[in-house]
C-alpha positions in Angstrom: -13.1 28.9 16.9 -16.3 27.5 18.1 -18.0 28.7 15.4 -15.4 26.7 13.3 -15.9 24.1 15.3 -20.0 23.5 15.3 -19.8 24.2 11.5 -17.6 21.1 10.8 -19.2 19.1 12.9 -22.8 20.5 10.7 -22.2 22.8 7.8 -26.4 22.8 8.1 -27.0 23.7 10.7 -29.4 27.0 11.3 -27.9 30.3 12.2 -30.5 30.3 15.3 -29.6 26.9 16.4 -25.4 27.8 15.8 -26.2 31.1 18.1 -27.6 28.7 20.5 -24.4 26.8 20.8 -21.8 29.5 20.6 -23.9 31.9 23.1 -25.1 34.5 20.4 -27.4 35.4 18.7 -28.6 34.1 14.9 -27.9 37.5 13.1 -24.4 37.7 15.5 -23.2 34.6 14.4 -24.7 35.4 10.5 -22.5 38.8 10.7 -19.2 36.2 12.3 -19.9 33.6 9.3 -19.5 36.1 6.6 -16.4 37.7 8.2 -14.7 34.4 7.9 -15.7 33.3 4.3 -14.7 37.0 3.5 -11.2 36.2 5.3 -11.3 32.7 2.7 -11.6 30.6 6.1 -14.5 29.6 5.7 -14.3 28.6 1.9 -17.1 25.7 1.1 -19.8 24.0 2.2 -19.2 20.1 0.9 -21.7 17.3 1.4 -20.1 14.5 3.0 -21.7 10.6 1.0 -21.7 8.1 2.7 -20.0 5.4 0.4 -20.5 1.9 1.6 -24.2 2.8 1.5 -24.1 4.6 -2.2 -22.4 1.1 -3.2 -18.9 1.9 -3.0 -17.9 -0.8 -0.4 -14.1 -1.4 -0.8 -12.2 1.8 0.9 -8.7 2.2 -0.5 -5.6 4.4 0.5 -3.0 4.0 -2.2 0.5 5.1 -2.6 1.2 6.1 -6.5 5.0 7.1 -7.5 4.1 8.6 -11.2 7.9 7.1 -13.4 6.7 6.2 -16.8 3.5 8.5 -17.2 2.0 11.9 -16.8 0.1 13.0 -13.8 -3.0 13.6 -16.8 -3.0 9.7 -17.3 -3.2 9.3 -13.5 -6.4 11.7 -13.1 -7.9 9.8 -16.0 -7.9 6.3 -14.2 -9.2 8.1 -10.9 -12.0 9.5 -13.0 -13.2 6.0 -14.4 -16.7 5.6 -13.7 -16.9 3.3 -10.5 -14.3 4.4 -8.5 -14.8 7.5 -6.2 -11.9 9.7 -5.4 -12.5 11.2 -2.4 -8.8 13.1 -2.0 -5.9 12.7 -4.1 -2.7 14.8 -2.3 0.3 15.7 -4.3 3.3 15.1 -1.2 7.0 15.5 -1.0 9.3 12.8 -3.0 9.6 12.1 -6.4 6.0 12.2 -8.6 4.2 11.0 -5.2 0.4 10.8 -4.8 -1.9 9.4 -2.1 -5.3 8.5 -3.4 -8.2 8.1 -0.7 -10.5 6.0 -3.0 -13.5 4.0 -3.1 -14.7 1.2 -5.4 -17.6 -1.0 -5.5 -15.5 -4.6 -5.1 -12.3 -5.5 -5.1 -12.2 -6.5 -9.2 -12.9 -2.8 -9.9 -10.1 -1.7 -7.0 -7.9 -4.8 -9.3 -9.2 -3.3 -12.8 -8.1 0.2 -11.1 -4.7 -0.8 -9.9 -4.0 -2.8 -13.5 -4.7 0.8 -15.4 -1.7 2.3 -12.9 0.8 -0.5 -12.3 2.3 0.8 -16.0 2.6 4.4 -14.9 4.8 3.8 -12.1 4.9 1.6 -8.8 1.9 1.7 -5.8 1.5 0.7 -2.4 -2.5 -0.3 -1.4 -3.9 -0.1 1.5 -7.0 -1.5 1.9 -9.3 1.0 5.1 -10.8 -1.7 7.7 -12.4 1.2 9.2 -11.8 4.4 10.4 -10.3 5.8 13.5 -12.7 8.3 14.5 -10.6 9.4 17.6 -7.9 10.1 15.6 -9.5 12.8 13.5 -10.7 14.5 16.0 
């Protein structure tokens, strides 16, 4: 678990200095690392951008209930160039999607929301920031 634990927090970080932590050594905690990708619990390494800074400044949860369109017509208005879907979860109820997105300014969020109204109806919710000692 700790292991787990010091790679989320720094999927970088050196087998030497993760030893370090954990109290083994590099080659130990190589050897540990490969047992859990070969158990598929350890499945990627991802690169975390940070958003605001890339140019994407408007953080948006939204609610989608897909009535009057196919879920292919929802992943092509995610896709648009400048918006950033950072996860899109497929949930319990009827043709229901949360979106965790990003958009450079609130005309492309309007421009994005116009291109979904027709598939079906959406809740926004617009991130004022996040809650760090929630997640963790």
């Amino acid at each position: 678990m700790r292991i787990v634990e010091e790679l989320r927090k720094n999927a970088r970080i050196t087998m030497k200095e993760l030893g370090a932590r954990v109290f083994l050594t590099g080659q130990a905690v190589r050897n540990r690392v490969e047992r859990l990708e070969d158990m598929g619990i350890l499945q990627r390494y991802t690169i975390n951008v940070n958003c605001p800074v890339f140019g994407y400044k408007v953080h948006a949860v939204i609610r989608v209930q897909l009535r009057h369109g196919p879920v292919e017509a929802l992943k092509a208005c995610c896709r648009r160039e400048g918006r950033r879907t950072i996860h899109c979860y497929r949930t319990t109820g009827d043709n229901l999607y949360f979106l965790d997105m990003y958009f450079p300014d609130m005309e492309a969020l309007d421009a994005f929301l116009a291109e979904v109204e027709p598939l079906g109806g959406y809740e926004l919710h617009v991130v004022l920031r996040e809650a760090e000692d929630l997640a963790e």
